[in-house]
Structure formats: structure tokens, C-alpha cells
C-alpha positions in Angstrom: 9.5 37.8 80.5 9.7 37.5 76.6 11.4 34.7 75.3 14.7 34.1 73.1 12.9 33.3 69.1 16.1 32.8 67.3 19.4 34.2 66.7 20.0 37.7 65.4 20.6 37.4 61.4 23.5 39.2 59.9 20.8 41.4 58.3 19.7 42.8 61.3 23.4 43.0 62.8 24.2 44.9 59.4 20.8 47.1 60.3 22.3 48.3 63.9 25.2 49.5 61.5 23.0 51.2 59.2 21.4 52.7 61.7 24.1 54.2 64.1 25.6 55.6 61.2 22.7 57.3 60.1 22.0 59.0 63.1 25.6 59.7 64.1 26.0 61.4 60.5 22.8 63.3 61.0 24.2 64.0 64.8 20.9 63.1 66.3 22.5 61.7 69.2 19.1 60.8 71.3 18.7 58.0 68.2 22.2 56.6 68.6 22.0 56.3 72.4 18.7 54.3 71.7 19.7 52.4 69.2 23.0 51.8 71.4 20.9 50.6 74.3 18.9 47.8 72.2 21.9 46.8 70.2 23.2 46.0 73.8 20.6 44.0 74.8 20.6 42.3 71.8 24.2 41.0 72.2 23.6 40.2 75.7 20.9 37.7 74.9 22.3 36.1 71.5 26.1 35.7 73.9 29.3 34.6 71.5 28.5 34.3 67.7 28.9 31.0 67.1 29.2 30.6 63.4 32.0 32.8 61.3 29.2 35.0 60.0 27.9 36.3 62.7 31.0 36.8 64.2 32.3 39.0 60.9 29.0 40.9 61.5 29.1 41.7 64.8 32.9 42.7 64.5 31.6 45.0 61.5 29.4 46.2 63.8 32.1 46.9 66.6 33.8 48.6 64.4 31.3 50.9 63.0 30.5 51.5 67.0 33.9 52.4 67.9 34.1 54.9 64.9 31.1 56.2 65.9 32.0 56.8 70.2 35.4 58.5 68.4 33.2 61.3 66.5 30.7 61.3 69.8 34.0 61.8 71.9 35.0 64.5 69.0 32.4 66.5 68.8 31.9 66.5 72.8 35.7 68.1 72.9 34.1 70.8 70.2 31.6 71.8 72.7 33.7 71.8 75.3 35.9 74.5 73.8 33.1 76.4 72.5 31.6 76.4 76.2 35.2 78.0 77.3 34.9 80.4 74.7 31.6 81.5 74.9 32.1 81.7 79.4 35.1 83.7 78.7 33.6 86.0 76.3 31.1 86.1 78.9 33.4 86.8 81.6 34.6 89.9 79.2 31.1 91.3 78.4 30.6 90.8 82.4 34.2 93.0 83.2 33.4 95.7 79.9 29.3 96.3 80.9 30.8 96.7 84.8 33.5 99.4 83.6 31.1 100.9 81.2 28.4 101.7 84.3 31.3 102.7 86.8 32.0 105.3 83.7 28.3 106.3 83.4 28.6 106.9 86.9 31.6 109.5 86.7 29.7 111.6 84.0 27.4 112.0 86.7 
């Protein structure tokens, strides 16, 4: 089990910020969710900010996280409604390729 070797410096709170925007803005969402998971840990082992600081870093950092769920959440919508379309357009070429056979058949 690795041990604690010092608090978190408001450098590398700032560089979890730096990070998840980067990879949110370049949508590589694989990077975010790891960066996500270590930032986690992170906070979990260094527990309340004890100096006002840290504590105006990490809530820079909150921020910058709930920002960044909001345009995950967004773009998750976007998808959704583009899978709808794209099933219903489905559902159309499904109905039209079905009607065009039965019409083939007909001819026959």
C-alpha cells in the first residue's frame, strides 16, 4: 500500500483543471473519465483543504468539473436524438425497401 508523501499543491490541483478541459474540449472522453477517476482518489486521500488556497483550488477545480459533466450531459442528449433519428429513418428505409419488394413482386 503506497503511502501519503505530502499534500497536493495548488499546481497540481490547477493541472486536473488543465487537463479535464483539454480533453473535454478535444471530446476525448476516455481521457476525462481517467483523469476523473485519479482526481477522485486524489481528493479522497488529501480529505478537507485545510488552508484557503487549497480550498480556492479545489473549488476552481469543482467548478471546471461541473462545467465539464454539463457539456458531457449535453452532448449525451445530442446523441440521443441523433440515435432517434437515425432508428426512425431506419424504421422508414425498413417500411419503403418492404413496399418496394411487394411492388417488384406485382410486376411479376
Amino acid at each position: 500500500m503506497s503511502e501519503k508523501v505530502g499534500p497536493i499543491s495548488i499546481e497540481q490541483w490547477g493541472q486536473f483543471e488543465t487537463a479535464l478541459n483539454k480533453h473535454s474540449e478535444s471530446k476525448d472522453w476516455d481521457k476525462v473519465v481517467m483523469i476523473n477517476e485519479v482526481m477522485i482518489k486524489a481528493l479522497q486521500r488529501e480529505g478537507k483543504a485545510n488552508t484557503r488556497p487549497q480550498f480556492t483550488a479545489r473549488q476552481a477545480l469543482a467548478k471546471t468539473h461541473a462545467a465539464i459533466l454539463a457539456q458531457l450531459k449535453k452532448e449525451k442528449d445530442k446523441l440521443e436524438v441523433e440515435m432517434k433519428q437515425f432508428q426512425s429513418q431506419q424504421d422508414g428505409i425498413a417500411a419503403y425497401q418492404l413496399t418496394s419488394l411487394s411492388g417488384e413482386r406485382d410486376d411479376i
